[in-house]
N, C-alpha and C positions, 0 to 999 in steps of 0.2 A: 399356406399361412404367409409365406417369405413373398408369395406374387400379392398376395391382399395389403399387405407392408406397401411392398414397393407401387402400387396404384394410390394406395392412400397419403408417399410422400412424396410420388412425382406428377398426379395426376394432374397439375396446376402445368409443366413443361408440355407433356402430351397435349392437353385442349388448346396451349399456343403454338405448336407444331404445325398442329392437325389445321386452325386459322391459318396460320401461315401460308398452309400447302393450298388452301380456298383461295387464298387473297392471289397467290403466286399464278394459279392455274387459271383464275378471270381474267385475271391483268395479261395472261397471254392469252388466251382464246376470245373475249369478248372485246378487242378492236376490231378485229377479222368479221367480225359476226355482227356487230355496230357499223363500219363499214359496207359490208355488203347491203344488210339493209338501208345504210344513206344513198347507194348508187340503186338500188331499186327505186325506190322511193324519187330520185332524179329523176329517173327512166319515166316511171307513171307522169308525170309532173310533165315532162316532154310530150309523150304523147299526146293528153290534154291539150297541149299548148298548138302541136301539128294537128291533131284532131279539128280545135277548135277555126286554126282559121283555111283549111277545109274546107271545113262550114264556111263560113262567109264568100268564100270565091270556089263555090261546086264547078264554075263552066271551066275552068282551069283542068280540073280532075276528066270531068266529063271530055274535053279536047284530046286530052293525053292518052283517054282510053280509047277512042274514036279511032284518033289520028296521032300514033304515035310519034310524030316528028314535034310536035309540042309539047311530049314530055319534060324536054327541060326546063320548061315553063315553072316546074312545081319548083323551081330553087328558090321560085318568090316568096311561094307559101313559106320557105323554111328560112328566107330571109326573114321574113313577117314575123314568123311565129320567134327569131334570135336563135338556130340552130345550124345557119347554113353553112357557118363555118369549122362544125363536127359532124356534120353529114358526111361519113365514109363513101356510102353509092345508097342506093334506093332503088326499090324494084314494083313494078306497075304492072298486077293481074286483071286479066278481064273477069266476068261473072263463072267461068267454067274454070277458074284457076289458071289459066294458060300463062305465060310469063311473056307480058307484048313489050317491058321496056326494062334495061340495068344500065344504070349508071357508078360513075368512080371504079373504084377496083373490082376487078375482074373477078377477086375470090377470096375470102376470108375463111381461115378455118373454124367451123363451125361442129365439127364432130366431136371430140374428144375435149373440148374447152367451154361448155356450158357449163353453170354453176347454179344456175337457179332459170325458172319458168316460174312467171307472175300472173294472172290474167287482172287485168284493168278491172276493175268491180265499178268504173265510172261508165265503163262502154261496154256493149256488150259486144260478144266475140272481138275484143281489143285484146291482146297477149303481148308480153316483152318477155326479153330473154337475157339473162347478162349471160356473156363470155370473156375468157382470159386467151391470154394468146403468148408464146413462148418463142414465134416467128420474129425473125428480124426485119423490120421494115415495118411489119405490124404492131397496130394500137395494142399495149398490153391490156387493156380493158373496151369492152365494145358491149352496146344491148342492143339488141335487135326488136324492133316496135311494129307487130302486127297487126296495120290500124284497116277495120274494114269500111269499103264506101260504098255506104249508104247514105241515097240521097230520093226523098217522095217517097219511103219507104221501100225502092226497091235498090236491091244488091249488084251495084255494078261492076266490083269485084276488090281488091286490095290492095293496099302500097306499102309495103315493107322496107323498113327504114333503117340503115346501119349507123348506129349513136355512137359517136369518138366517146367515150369516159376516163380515157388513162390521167388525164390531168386534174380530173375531179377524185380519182381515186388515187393518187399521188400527194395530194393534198390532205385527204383523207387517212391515208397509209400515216402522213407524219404525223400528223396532230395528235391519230388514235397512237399512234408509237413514243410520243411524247409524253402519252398521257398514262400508258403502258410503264415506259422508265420512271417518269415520278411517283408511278403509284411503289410501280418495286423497289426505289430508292428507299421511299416513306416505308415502307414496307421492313426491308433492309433495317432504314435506322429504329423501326421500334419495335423491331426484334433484337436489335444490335443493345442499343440502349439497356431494355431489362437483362438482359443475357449478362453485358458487359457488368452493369451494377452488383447481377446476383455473382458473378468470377470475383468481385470485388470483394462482397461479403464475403462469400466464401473462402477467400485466400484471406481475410482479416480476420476470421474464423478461427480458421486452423492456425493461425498464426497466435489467436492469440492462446486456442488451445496450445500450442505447442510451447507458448511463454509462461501460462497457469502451470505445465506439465513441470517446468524449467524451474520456476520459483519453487512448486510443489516438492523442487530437489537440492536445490542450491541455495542458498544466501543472496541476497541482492545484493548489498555493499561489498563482499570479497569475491564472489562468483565462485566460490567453494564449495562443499553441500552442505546441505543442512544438519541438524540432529538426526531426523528421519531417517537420511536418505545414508547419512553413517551407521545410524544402527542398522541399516539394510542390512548393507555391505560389510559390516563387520561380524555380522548373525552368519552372513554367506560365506567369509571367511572364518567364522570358528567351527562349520561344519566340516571343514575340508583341512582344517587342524584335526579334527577330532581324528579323520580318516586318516590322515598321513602320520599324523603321530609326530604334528611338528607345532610350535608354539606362536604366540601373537601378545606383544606388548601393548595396553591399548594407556596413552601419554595423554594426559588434561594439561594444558597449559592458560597459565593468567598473566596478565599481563600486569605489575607493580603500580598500586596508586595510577589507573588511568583515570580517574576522575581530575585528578590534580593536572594531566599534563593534558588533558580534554580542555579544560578552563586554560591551562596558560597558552595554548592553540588558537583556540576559538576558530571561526569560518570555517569549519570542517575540519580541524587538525587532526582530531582522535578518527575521524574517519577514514585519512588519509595513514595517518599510523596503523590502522587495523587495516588496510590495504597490502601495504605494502609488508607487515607483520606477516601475511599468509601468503605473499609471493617468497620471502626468506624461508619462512617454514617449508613450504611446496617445493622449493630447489634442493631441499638436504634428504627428500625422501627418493625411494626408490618408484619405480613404473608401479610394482603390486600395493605399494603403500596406500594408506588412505588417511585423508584429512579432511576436517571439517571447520566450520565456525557454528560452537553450539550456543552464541547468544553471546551480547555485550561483549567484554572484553579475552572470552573462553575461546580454546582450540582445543580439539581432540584431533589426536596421532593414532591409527592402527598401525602394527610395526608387524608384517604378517610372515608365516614362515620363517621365523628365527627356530637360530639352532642352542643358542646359549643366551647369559647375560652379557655375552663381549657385542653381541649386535647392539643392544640398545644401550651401550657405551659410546660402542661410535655411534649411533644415532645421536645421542647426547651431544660427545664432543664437537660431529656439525654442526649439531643447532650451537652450541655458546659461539662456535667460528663465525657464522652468518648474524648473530643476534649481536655479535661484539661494535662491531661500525657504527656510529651515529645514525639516525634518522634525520634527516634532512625534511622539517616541515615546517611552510610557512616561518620562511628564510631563518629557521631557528635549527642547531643541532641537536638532539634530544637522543640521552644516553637510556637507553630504556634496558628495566630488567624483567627478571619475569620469573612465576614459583610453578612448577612441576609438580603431576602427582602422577606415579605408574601404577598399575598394574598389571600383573601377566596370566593370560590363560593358559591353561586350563587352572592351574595351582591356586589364584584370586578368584576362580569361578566359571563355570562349564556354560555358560551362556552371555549371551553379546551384554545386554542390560545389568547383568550383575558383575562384569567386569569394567563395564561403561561406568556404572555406581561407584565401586569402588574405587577406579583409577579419581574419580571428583570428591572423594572420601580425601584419600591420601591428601587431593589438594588445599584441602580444607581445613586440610592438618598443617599445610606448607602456609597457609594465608593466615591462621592463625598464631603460627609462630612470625610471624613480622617478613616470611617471605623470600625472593631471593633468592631458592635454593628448589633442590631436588627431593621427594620422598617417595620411597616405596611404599603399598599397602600391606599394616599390617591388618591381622583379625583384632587385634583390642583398637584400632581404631574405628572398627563398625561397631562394637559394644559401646563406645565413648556416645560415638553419633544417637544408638536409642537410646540410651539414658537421656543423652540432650534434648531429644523428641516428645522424651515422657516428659520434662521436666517442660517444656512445653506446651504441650495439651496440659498435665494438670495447671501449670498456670493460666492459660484461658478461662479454665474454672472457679479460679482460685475470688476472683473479685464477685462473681456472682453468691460464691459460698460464703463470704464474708470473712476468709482466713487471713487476710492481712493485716496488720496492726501499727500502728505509730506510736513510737517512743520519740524521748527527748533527750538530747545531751547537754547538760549544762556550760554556759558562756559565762564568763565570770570576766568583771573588772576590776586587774590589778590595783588602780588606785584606791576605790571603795570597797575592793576586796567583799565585793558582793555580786552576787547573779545579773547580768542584762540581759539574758536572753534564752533561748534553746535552740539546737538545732535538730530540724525532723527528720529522724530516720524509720525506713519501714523497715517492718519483721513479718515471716512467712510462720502461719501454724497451721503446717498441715496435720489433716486428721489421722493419716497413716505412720508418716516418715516424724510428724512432731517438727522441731523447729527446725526452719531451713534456713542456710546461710543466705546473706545479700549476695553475696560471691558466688554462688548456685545457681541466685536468677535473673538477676541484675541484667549481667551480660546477655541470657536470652531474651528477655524481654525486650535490650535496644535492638537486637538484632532482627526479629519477630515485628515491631512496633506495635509491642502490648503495653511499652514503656510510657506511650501516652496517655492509655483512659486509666493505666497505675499510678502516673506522674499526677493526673488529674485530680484521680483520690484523695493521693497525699496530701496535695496543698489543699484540697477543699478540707480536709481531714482537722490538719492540721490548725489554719485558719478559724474554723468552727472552737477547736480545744484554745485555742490562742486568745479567743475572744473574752474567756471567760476567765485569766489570768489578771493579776495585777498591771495596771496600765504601763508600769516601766518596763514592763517584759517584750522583750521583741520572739519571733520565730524566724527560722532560718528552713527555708524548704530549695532542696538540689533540682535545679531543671534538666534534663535532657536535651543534647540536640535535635532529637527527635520531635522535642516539642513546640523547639522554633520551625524545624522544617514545616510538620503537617500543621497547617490547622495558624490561627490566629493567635498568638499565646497572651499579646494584652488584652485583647477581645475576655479569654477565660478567664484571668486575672483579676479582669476589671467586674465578669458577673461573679465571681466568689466572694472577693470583699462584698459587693452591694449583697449577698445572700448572707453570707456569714456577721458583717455588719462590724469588721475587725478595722480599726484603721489604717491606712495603708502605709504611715511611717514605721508602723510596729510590725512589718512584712518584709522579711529580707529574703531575697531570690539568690541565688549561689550557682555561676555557670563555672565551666572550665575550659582551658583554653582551644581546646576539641573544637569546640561551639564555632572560632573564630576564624580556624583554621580556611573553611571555605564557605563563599558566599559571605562574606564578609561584609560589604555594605549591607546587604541584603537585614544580615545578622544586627548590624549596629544598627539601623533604622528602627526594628523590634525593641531593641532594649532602649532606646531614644526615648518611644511610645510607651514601654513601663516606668522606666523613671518620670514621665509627665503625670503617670497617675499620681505619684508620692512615694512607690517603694524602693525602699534600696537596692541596689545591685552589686552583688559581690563576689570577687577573682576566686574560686577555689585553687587547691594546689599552687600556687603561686610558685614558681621557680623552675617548674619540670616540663614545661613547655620549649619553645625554642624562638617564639616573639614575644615575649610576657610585655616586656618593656615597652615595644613597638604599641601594643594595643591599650597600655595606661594612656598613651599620649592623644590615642583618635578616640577614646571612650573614657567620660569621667566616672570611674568605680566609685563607688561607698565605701566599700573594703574590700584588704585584699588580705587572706587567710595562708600565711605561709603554712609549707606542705609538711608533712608530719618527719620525712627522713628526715630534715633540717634539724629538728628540734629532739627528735633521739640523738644523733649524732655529733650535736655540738658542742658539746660536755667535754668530751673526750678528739673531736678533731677542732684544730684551730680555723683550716679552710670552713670547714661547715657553721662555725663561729661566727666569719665574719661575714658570712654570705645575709644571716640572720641579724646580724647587726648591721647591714647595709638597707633591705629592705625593709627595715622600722626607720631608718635614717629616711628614707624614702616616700614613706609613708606620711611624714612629720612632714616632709617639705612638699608634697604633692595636697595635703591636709587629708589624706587619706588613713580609715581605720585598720589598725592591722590587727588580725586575729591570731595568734600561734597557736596550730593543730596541734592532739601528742603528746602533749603538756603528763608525763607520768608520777617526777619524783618535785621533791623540793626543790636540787639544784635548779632543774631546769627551770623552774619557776622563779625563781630569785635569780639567777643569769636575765632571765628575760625581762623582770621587773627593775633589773641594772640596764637594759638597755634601753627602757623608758616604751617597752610594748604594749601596749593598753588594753590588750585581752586575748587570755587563754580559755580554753578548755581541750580536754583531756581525761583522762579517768582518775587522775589527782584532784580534781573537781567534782566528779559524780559519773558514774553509767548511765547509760540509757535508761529513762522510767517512764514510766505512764503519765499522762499528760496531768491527773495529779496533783502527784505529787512535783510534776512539774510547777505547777500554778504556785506553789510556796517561796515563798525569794530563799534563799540559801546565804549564810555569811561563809568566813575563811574556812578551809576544812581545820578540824579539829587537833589532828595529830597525821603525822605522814606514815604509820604504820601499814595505812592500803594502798602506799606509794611503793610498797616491797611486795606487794603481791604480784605477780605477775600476768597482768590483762591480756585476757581474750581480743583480738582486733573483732569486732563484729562493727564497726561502723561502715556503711557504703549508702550513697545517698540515694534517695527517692526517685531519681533516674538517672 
């Protein structure tokens, strides 16, 4: 089977061998043998030529045989015939063979140096003979031409002729040798050629095999390994923990807001930061350690054969020692920090994949506390994770099942101390759990980016219920960054109004300042293109940001909605006071509307109508209802008795 293989992938080398060794072995033996026949072939040719003028001068021959003292007579014929100057000797038989005349050399060797016997097929009893010769002094090539004379038809006997050849086959010798080397050059090169081409492929082959093998293991941008190729090696090292009865820390690290210092880099910055991030990382481990780059901005640490928690302390305290120094990128310094999650085997988990999970557990727990810092794995931080999972999946469900719902929160204007508006909040009713908080799903769905075709609902939800309210009624629907990023958001905007058929002044959009944070032109371009349609646009949380101000001045809001601590807390603190009495000041000289979130008792209500805020809501106003009793205008509340109740927060917006 393995010899059937190898005939069936080399049989194409073999047949050019095997040609090879044809083309090789003509090109040496067929000059020699091309040659020989060109000096026969001369020889016959000669004969002829002495034969023929012979003939014409018979009394010449006939004298010679007579009377041999005019033998030398025939040097005419061989002048005649153009041979007398390769006439070696020549010898002149009578009719009984006898030998009555030799001329020129005395003796040529004739025994052992014949190569060939010809006979003339022009003459009959004509014969030549070629010979080689290895004597010094002697023709290296000679044919001897056994011409019989016959003359009247009778046999008067023979003259045997010695033919010089060495210079016709010296001639012969190069040209066929000439022709010999360039065949075996050609030969040479287009054996050389494929051979050369097929080493070529072949080494670009295996090379790149050996490059597929390499990436199949490593990382291309840090030359690290992969995820694969750590959990190999880290499967391989918790077998041999198992055995020794010794431990292994396996470390996730992220690196803080790399998206933020990706953008403030640009031309490769974050690539060069996650370069040189896994040369610091790499210098603080040991030879058995292992490290990886398991995507974007992640590192995973194996910490192998520890004996305690004091190793992966100092492990620790190297890495803050090496992570401390600036980064040096694109002539910027850049103080980078980074959030940790551990876990240790066997204790976090008996195998590579469930310690690998949980140490990205604990991280997840580190990134969602704001970061920065270190966490061990606990077990209630995997119970957190499937609940989050579940809440999850059943929200994928949740919009085909139709369990979401839209209420409204009344807007009221201080001056006319009547309703302008609502704002749309969703509610979850699941069929199992019953009502679930915003604060439940809210945050998985931006994270998930379920937040969009939910975000989508809403405002189409909403818009539809808006349409059919009295005309002074506006709606207020929360967008998602999410729903700038993916997807067109005035594009959606613009076919909901045309389908719901709401006016687009009585649509007010509500971002925060999240939105602006990054991609920032990108961002103000989008909302450019919804205020062209006609809907408003309005600052949510107003003050909890860290550019508020910065972004009034490059984008003109509609309104800006201060944030609800403000207005619990400025009853009672003077700072939180004037911060609210600044941004209505603000708001007045900008011609901007301002909304105060929060709005629970009288005072606040009346502080705020002293500072000339042009509109609250709050649950001093109304809770969330159905759309409704939404649709009814509402006047001042009646008594502030449901101002001492104490509300439920369930408001969180739409995305």
């Amino acid at each position: 089977m393995l010899r059937k293989t190898s005939v069936k992938k080399y049989w194409h080398w073999a047949g050019l061998a095997l040609l090879s060794a044809l083309i090789a072995v003509t090109a040496l033996i067929a000059p020699s043998r091309v040659s020989q026949l060109e000096l026969e072939r001369e020889a016959l040719v000669a004969q002829d030529r002495i034969q023929a003028q012979l003939v014409k001068d018979p009394n010449v021959v006939l004298e010679a045989l007579t009377r041999p003292g005019f033998a030398p007579q025939l040097d005419q014929v061989f002048q005649q015939a153009g041979y007398a100057h390769r006439v070696l000797r020549f010898e002149l038989y009578d009719a009984r063979g006898r030998l009555t005349f030799t001329s020129g050399l005395a003796s040529l060797p004739l025994d052992d140096s014949l190569v060939d016997v010809k006979t003339n097929p022009a003459q009959e009893g004509a014969v030549i003979g070629l010979y080689t010769s290895n004597v010094d002094g002697a023709p290296s090539h000679f044919a001897v031409l056994r011409l019989p004379l016959d003359f009247n038809h009778l046999t008067r006997g023979s003259l045997v002729v010695y033919l010089d050849q060495s210079d016709q086959a010296n001639v012969l010798s190069g040209y066929f040798s000439l022709i010999a080397a360039v065949t075996l050059l050609l030969l040479g090169v287009g054996i050389a050629t494929p051979v050369a081409f097929a080493w070529m492929r072949s080494q670009e082959r295996r090379q790149a095999v050996e490059q597929v093998r390499y990436l199949e293991s490593h990382d291309a941008l840090t030359g690290l390994a992969n995820r694969r190729a750590f959990a190999e090696g880290l499967a391989e090292a918790m077998s041999r923990t198992l055995r020794e009865g010794t431990h292994i820390a396996v470390v996730c690290l992220d690196i803080d807001k790399f998206r933020e210092i990706n953008d403030a880099t640009e031309h490769g910055g974050g690539d060069q930061v996650l370069r040189e991030m896994g040369l610091r990382i790499k210098g603080t481990l040991r030879d058995r350690d292992l490290i990886a780059r398991l995507g974007a901005d992640e590192f995973a640490i194996a910490l192998v054969d520890i004996t305690n928690l004091g190793d992966v302390m100092a492990f620790m305290n190297r890495l803050v020692a090496a992570l401390r120094d600036p980064f040096h990128v694109a002539g910027k310094d850049l103080l980078i920090t980074t959030s940790v999650g551990i876990a240790l085997a066997p204790a976090d988990g008996d195998t590579a994949a469930t310690v690998l999970r949980h140490a990205t557990i604990a991280l997840s727990r580190v990134k969602g506390d704001g970061g920065q810092r270190m966490c061990f794995f606990e077990e209630s931080m995997d119970k957190a994770l499937q609940r989050r999972r579940t809440v999850e999946h059943e929200l994928r469900l949740a919009l085909g099942r139709e369990e979401f719902e839209v209420v409204y929160q009344p807007q009221y204007d201080l001056t006319s101390e009547r309703q302008c508006g609502s704002e749309a909040l969703i509610r979850w009713h699941h069929p199992v759990h019953g009502k679930i908080a915003p604060g439940h799903f809210i945050s998985v769905a931006e994270e998930t980016g379920l937040i969009v075709p939910i975000g989508e609902w809403v405002l189409r939800r909403a818009c539809r219920d808006a349409a059919t309210w009295p005309e002074g009624l506006t709606v207020a629907v929360n967008l998602s960054p999410a729903q700038f990023r993916d997807g067109d958001i005035a594009e959606t905007v613009a076919e909901v109004l045309k389908e719901t058929g709401l006016p687009p002044e009585r649509l007010e959009l509500e971002i925060t300042e999240n939105l602006l944070i990054n991609d920032t032109e990108e961002v103000l371009g989008k909302l450019n293109r919804l205020r062209e349609l006609g809907v408003a646009i309005a600052m949510d949380d107003f003050g909890t940001g860290y550019s508020s101000l910065s972004y009034l001045a490059r984008f003109p809001f509609s309104k800006i909605k201060i944030d609800r601590q403000f207005i619990r807390n400025m009853t009672r603190d003077p700072a939180m006071r004037a911060i609210v009495k600044t941004i209505i000041a603000l708001g007045k000289s900008l011609d901007v509307i301002i909304t105060a979130e929060g709005v629970e008792t009288p005072e606040q209500a009346e502080m705020l109508r002293k500072f000339g805020c042009p509109q609250v809501q709050g649950f001093l106003y109304g809770y969330p209802e159905g759309a409704e009793e939404s649709a009814k205008p509402k006047g001042k509340p009646k008594d502030t008795a449901q101002s001492k109740v104490t509300p439920i927060r369930t408001r969180s917006s739409a995305a």
